[in-house]
Every structure is written in C-alpha cells, then in structure tokens.
C-alpha positions in Angstrom: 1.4 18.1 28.5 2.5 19.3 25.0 0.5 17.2 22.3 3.5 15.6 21.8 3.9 14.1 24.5 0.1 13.2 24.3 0.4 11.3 21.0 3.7 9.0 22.2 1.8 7.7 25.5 -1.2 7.0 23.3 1.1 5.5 20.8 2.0 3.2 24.0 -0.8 2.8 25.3 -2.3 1.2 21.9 1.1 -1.0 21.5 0.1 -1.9 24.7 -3.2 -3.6 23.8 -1.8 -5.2 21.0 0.4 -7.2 23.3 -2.4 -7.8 25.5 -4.1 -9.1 22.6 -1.8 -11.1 21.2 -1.2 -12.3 24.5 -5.0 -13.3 25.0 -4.6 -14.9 21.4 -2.1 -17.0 22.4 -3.5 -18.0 25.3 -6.8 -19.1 24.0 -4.8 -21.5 21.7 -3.2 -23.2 24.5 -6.5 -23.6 26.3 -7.7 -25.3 23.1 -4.5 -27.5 23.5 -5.1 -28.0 26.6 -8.9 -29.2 25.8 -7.3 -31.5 23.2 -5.0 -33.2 25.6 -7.6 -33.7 28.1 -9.8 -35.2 25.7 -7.2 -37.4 24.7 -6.5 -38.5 28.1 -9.5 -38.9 29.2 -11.6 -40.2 26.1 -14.5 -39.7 26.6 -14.4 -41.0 30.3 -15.9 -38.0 32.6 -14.0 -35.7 30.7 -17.6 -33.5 30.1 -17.5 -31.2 32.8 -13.8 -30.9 32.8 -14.2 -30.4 28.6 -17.2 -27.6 29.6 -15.0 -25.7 32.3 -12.2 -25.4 29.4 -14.5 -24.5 26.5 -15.7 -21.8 28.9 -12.6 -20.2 29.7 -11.9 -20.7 26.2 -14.8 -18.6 25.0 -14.2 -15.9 27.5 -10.3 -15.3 25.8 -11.9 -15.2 22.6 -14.5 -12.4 23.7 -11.4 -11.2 25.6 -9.4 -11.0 22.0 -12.2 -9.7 20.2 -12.8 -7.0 22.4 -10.0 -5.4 22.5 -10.5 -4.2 18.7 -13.0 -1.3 19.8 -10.3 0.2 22.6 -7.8 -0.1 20.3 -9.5 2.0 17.5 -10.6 4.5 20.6 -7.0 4.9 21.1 -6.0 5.6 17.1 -9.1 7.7 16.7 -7.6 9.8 20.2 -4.5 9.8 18.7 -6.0 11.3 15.5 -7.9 14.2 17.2 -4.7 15.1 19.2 -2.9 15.4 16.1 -5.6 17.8 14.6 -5.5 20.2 18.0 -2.0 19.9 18.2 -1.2 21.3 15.0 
C-alpha cells in the first residue's frame, strides 16, 4: 500500500470518529432531554431511580465524547509520520 493510499484511509478513518463523536454529542443531549421530560412528568414522584439510570447513561456518552479526542489525535499524529516516510 503506497503511502498514499495510507494517508486517505487514515484521513477516513479520523472523519470517521468525528461522526462518531458528534454522534455521541448529540446523543448525550437527547438523554439530557430525555431526563428533563421525565422529570417533568414525573415530578418528583419516584422519578429517582429512573432520573439515576439516565444520568448514568448520560455520563457514560460524555466519557464516550471525551474519549474520542486521544484516538483522534493518534490518527492525525499517524497521518503525520506517514507523510514524513512517504516523502
């Protein structure tokens, strides 16, 4: 594989994780809507555990989200080294 050819699945792959995280982003903010309406429904009544179960999964996107950052720069940094050998 020519370094080339290296460099535009890499390029892929990193536009790849930005949709991912964007994705993640977006779906953390509908959790919090979610949470919202739930509360609102419920206020107050037994909505606790049901409240805890969404902040939970809402946490774990934002992890998610934020932990895409360091595979992303792994990818651009990969890119950059490619670049160096390939020329």
């Amino acid at each position: 594989m020519s370094a080339a050819e290296m460099i535009a699945k890499l390029a892929a792959a990193s536009q790849k994780l930005d949709e991912a995280r964007a994705k993640t982003a977006a779906a953390a903010q509908d959790a919090a809507e979610a949470r919202s309406l739930v509360a609102g429904a419920l206020q107050g009544v037994a909505a606790g555990p049901l409240i805890g179960a969404i902040d939970s999964y809402q946490q774990a996107l934002t992890r998610a989200v934020q932990g895409c950052q360091p595979a992303t720069q792994q990818v651009q940094e990969t890119i950059a080294k490619v670049r160096v050998l390939g020329n």
